[in-house]
N, CA, C and O atoms as a Maestro MAE file, in Angstrom:
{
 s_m_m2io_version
 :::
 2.0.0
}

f_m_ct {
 s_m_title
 :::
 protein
 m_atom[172] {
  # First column is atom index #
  i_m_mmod_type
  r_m_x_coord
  r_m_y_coord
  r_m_z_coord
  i_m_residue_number
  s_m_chain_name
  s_m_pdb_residue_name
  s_m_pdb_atom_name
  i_m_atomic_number
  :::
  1 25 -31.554 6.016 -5.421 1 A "UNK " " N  " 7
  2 3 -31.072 6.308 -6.759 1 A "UNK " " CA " 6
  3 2 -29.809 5.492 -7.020 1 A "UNK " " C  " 6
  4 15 -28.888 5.574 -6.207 1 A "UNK " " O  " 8
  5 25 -29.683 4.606 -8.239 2 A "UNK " " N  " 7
  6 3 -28.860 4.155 -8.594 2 A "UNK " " CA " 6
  7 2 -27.795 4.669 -9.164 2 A "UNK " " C  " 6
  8 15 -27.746 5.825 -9.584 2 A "UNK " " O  " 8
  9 25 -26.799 3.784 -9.222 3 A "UNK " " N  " 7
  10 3 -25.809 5.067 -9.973 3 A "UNK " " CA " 6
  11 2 -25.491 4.160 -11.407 3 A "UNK " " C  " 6
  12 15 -25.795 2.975 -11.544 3 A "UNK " " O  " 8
  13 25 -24.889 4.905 -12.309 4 A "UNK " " N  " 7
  14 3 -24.736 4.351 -13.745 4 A "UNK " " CA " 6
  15 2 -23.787 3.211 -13.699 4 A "UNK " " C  " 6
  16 15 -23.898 2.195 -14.384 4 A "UNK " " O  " 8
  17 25 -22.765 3.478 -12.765 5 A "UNK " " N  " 7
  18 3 -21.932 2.304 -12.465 5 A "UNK " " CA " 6
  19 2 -22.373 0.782 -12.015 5 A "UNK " " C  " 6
  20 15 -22.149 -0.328 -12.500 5 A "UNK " " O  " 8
  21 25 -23.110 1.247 -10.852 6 A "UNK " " N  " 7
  22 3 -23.686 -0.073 -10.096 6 A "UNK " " CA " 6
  23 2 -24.665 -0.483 -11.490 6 A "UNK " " C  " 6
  24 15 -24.272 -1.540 -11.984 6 A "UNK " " O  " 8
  25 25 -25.975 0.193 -12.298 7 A "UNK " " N  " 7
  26 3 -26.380 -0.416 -12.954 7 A "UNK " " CA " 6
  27 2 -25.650 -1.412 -14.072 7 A "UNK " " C  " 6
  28 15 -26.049 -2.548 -14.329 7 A "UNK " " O  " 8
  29 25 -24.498 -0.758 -14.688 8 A "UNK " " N  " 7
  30 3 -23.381 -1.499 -15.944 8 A "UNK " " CA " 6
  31 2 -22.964 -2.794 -15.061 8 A "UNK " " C  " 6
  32 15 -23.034 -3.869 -15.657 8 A "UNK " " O  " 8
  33 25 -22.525 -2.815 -13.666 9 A "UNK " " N  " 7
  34 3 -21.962 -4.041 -12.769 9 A "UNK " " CA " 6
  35 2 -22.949 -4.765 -12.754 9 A "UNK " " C  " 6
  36 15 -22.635 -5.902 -13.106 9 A "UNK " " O  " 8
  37 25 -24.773 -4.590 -12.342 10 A "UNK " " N  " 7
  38 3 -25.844 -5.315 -12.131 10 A "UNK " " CA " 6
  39 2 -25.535 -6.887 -12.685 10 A "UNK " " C  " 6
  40 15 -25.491 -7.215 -13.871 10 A "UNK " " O  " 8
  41 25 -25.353 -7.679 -11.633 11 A "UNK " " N  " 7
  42 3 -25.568 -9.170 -12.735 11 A "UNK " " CA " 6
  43 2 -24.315 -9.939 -12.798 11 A "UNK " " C  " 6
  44 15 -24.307 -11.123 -12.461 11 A "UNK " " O  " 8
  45 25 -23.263 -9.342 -13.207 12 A "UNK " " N  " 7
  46 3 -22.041 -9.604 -13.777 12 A "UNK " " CA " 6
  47 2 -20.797 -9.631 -12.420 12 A "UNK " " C  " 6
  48 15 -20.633 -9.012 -11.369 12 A "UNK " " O  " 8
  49 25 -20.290 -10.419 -12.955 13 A "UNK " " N  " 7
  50 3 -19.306 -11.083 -11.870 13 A "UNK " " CA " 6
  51 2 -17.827 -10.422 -12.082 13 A "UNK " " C  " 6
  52 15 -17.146 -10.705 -13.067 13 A "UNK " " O  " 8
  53 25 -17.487 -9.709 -11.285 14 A "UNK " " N  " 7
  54 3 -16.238 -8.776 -11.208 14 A "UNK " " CA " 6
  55 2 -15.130 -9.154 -10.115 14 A "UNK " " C  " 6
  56 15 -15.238 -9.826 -9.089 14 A "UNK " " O  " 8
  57 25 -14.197 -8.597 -10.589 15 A "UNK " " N  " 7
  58 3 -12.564 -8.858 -9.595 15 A "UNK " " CA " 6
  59 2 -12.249 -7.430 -9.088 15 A "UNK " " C  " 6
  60 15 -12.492 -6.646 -10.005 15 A "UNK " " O  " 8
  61 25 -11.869 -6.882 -8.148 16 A "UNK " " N  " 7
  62 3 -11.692 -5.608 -8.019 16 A "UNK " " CA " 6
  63 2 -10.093 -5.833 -7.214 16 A "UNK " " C  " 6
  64 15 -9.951 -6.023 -6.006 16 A "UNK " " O  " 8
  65 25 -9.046 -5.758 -8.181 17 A "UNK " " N  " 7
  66 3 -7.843 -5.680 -7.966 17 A "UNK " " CA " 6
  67 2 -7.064 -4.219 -6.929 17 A "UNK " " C  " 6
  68 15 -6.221 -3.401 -7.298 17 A "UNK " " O  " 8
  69 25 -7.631 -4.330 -5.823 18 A "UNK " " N  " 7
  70 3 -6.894 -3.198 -5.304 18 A "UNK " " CA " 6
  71 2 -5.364 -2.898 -4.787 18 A "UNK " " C  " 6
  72 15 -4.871 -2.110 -3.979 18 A "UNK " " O  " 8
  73 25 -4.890 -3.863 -5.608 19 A "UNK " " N  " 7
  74 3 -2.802 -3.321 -5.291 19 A "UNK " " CA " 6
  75 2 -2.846 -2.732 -6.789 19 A "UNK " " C  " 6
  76 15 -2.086 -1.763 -6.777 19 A "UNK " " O  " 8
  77 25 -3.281 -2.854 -7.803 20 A "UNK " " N  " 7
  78 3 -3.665 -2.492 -9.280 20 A "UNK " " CA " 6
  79 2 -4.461 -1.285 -9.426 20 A "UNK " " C  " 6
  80 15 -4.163 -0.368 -10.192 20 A "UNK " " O  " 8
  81 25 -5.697 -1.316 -8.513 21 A "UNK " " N  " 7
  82 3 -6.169 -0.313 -9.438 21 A "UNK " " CA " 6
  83 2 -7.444 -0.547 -10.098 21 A "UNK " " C  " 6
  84 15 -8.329 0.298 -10.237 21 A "UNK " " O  " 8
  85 25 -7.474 -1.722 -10.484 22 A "UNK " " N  " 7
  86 3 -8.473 -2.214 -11.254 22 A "UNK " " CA " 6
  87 2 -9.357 -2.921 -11.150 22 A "UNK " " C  " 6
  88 15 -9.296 -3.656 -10.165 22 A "UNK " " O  " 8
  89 25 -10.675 -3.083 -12.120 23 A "UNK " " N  " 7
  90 3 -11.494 -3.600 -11.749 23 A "UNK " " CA " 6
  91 2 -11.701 -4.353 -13.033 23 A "UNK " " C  " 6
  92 15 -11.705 -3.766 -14.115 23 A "UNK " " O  " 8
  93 25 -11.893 -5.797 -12.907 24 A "UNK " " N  " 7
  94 3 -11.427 -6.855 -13.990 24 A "UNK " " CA " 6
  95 2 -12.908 -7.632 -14.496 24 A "UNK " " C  " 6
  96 15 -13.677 -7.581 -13.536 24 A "UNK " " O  " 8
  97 25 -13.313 -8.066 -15.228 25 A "UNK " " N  " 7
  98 3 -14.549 -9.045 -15.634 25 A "UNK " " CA " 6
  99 2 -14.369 -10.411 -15.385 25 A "UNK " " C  " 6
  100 15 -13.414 -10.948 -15.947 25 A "UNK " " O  " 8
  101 25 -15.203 -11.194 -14.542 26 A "UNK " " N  " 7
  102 3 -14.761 -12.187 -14.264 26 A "UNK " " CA " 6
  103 2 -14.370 -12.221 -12.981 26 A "UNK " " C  " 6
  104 15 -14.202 -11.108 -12.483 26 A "UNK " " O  " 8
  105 25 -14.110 -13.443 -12.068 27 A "UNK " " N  " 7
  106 3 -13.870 -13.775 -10.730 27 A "UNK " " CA " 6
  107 2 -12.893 -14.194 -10.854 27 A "UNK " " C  " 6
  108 15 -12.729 -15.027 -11.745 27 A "UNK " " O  " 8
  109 25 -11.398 -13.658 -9.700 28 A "UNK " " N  " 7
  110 3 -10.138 -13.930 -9.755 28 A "UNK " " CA " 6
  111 2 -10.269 -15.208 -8.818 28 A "UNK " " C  " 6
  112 15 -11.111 -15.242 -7.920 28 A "UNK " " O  " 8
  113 25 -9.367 -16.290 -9.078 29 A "UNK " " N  " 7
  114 3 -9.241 -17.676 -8.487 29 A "UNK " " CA " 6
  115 2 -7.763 -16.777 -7.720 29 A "UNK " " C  " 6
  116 15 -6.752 -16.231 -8.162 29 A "UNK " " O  " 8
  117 25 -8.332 -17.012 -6.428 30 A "UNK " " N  " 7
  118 3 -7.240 -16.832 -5.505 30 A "UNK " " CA " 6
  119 2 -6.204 -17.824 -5.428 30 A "UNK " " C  " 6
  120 15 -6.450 -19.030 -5.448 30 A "UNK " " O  " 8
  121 25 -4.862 -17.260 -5.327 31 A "UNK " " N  " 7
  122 3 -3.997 -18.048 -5.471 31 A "UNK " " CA " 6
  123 2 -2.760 -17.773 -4.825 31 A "UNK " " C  " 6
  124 15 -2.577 -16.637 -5.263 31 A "UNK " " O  " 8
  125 25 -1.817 -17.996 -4.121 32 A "UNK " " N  " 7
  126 3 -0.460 -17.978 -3.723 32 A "UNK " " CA " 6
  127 2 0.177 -18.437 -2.634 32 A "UNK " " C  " 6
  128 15 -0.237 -18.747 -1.517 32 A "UNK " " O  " 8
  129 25 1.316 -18.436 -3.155 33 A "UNK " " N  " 7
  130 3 2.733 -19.471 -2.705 33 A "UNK " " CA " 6
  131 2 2.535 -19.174 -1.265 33 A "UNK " " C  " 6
  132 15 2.892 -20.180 -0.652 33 A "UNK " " O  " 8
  133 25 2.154 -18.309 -0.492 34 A "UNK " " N  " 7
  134 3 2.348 -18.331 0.708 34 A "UNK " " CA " 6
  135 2 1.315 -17.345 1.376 34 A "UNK " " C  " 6
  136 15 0.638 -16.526 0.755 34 A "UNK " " O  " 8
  137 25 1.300 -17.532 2.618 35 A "UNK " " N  " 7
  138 3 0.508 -16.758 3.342 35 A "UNK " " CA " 6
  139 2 1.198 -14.957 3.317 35 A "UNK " " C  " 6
  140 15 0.608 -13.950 3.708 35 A "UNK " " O  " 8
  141 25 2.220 -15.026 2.883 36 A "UNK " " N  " 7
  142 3 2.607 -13.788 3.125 36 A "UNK " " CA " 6
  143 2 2.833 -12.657 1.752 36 A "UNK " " C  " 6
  144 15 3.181 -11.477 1.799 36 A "UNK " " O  " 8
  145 25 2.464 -13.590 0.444 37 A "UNK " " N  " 7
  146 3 1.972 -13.337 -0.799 37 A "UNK " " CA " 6
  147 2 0.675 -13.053 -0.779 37 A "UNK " " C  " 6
  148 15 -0.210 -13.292 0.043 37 A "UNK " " O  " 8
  149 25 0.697 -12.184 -2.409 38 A "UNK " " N  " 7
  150 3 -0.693 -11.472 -2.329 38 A "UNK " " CA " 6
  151 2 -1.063 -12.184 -3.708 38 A "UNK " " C  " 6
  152 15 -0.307 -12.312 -4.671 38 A "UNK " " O  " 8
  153 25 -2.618 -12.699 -3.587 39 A "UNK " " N  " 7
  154 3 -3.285 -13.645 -4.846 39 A "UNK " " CA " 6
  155 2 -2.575 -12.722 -5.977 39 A "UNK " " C  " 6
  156 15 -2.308 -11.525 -5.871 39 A "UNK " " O  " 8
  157 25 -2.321 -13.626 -7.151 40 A "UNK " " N  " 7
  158 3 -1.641 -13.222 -8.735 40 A "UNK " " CA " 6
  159 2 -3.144 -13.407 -9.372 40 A "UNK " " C  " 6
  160 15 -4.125 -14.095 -9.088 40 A "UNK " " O  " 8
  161 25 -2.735 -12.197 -10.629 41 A "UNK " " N  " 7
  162 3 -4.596 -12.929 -11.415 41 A "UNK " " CA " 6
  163 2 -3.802 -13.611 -12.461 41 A "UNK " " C  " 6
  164 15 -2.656 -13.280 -12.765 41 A "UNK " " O  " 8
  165 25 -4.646 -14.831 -13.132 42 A "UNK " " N  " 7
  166 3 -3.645 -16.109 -13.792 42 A "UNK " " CA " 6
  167 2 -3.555 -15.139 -15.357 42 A "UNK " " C  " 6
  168 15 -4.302 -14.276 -15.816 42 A "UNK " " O  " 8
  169 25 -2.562 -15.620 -15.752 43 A "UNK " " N  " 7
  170 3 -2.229 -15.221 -17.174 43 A "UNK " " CA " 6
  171 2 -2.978 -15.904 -18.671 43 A "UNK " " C  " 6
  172 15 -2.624 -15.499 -19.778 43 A "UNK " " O  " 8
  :::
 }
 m_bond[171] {
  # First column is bond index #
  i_m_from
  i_m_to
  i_m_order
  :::
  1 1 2 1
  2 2 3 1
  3 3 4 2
  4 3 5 1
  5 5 6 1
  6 6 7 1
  7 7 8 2
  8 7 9 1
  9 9 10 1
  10 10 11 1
  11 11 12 2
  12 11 13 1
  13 13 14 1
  14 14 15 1
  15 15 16 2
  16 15 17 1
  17 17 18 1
  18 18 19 1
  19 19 20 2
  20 19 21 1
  21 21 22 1
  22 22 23 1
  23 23 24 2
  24 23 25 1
  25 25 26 1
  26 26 27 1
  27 27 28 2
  28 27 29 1
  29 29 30 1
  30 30 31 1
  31 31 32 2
  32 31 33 1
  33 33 34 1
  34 34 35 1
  35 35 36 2
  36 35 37 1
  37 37 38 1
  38 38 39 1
  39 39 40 2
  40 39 41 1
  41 41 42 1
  42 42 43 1
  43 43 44 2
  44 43 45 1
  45 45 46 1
  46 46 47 1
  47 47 48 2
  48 47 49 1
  49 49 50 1
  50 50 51 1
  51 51 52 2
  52 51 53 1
  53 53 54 1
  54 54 55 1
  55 55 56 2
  56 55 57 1
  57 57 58 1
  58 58 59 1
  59 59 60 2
  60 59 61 1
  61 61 62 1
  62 62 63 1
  63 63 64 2
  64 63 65 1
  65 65 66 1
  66 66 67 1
  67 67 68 2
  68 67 69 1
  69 69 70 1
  70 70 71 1
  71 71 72 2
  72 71 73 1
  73 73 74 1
  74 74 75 1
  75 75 76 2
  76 75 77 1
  77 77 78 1
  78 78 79 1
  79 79 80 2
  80 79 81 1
  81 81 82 1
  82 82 83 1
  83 83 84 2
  84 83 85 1
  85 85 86 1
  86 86 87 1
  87 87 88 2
  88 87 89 1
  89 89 90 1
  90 90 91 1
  91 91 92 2
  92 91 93 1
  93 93 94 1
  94 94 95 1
  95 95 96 2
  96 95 97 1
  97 97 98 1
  98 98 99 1
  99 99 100 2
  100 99 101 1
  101 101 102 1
  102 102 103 1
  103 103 104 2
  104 103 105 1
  105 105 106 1
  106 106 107 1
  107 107 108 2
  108 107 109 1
  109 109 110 1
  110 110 111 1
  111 111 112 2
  112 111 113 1
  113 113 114 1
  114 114 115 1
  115 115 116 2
  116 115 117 1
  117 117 118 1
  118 118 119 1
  119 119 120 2
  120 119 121 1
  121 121 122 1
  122 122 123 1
  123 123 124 2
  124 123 125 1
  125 125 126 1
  126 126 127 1
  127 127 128 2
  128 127 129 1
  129 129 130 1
  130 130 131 1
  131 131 132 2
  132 131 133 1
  133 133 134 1
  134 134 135 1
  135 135 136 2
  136 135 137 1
  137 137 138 1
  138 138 139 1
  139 139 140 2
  140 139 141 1
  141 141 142 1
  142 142 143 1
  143 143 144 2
  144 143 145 1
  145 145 146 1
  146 146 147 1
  147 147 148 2
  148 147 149 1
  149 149 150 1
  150 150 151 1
  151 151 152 2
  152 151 153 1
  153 153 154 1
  154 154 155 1
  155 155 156 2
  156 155 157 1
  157 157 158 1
  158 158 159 1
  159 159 160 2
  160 159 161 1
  161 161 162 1
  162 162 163 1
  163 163 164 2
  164 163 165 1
  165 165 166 1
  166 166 167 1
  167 167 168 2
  168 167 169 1
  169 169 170 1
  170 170 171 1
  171 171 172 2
  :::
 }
}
């Protein structure tokens, strides 16, 4: 059994921001200044 969630995600390409919270549309381009930084999502 599927769930209503996984069906709405089916297909579609997502970011799942977990220092945030959130879950974004679209694929975050990893990014940052250092190994000891955490990827920024671009503005």
């Amino acid at each position: 059994m599927r769930s209503r969630v996984a069906e709405t995600l089916n297909g579609r390409l997502i970011t799942i921001d977990g220092s945030e919270g959130e879950v974004r549309e679209g694929v975050l381009e990893l990014t940052a200044w250092s190994e000891s930084e955490s990827p920024t999502w671009p503005s």
